[in-house]
C-alpha positions as CSV (number, residue, x, y, z in Angstrom):
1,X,129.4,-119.1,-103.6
2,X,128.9,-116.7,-105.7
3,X,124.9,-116.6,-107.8
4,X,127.4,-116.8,-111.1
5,X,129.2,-119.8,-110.6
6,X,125.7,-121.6,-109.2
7,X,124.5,-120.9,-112.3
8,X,127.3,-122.1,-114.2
9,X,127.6,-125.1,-112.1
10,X,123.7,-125.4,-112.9
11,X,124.0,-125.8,-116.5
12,X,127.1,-127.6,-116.6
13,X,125.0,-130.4,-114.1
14,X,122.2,-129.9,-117.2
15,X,124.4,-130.2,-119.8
16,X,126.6,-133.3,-118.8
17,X,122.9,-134.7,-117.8
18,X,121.3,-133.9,-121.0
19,X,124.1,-135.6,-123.0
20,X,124.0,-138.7,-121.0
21,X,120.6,-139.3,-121.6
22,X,121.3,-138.7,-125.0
23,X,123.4,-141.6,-125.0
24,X,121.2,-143.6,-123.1
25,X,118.8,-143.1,-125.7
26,X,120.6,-144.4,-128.4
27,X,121.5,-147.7,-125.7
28,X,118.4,-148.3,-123.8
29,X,115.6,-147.2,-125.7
30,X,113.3,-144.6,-124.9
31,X,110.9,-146.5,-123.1
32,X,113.4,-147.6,-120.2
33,X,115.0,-143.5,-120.4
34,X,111.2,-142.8,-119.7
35,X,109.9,-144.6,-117.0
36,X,113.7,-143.8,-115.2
37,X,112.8,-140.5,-115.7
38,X,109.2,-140.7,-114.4
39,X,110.3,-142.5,-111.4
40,X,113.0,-140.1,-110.1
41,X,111.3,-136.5,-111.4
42,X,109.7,-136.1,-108.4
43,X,112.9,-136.1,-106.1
44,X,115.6,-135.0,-108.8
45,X,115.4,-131.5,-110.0
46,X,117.5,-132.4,-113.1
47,X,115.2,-135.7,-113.7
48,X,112.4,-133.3,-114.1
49,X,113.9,-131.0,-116.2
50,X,115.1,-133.4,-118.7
51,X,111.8,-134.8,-118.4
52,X,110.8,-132.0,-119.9
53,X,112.9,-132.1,-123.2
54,X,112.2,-135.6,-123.4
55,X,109.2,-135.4,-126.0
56,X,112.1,-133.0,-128.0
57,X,114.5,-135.2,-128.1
58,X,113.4,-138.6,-129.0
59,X,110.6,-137.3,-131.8
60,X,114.1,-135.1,-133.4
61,X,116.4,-138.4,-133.3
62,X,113.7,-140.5,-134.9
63,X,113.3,-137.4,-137.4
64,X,117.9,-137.3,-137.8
65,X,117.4,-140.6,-138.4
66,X,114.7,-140.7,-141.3
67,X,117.1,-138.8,-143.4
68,X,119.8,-139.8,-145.7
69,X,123.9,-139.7,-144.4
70,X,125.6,-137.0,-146.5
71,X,129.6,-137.1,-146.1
72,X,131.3,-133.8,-146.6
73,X,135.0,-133.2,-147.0
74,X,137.3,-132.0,-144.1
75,X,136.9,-128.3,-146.3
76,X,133.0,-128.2,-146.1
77,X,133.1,-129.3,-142.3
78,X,135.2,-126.4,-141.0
79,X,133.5,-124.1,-143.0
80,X,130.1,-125.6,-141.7
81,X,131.3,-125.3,-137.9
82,X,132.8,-121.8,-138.4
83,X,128.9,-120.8,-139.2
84,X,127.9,-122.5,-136.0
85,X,125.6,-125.0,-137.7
86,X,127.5,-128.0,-136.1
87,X,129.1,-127.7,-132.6
């Protein structure tokens, strides 16, 4: 295998990872997220890593969640993903 596609392969691992613990976040809580992160760091590369961004990720959502919903029209949300500030 080529050292391209392993690292493609890497962050797509990441990425799927990183999204489901996203989710779990918003299921679980982050204290359960936490300690299964804790326990399984030490023998799971990705565990560790997202271990890592943990701290990031649940102060941001309880941050995104402070704030006021603000609906846009279909117009404003292309033009807001053609600038890349939603994905």
């Amino acid at each position: 295998m080529s050292e391209k596609t392993e690292t493609n392969i890497r962050e797509e691992v990441f990425k799927r990872a990183f999204d489901d613990m996203c989710k779990a976040l918003d299921r679980y809580g982050p204290d359960e997220i936490l300690d299964l992160l804790v326990i399984h760091s030490r023998t799971d590369p990705v565990a560790c890593d997202l271990l890592t961004r943990f701290p990031t990720v649940v102060v941001l959502g309880k941050f995104l969640h402070s704030l006021p919903i603000i609906k846009v029209d279909k117009r404003t949300l292309k033009r807001l993903e053609k600038r890349g500030c939603l994905l």
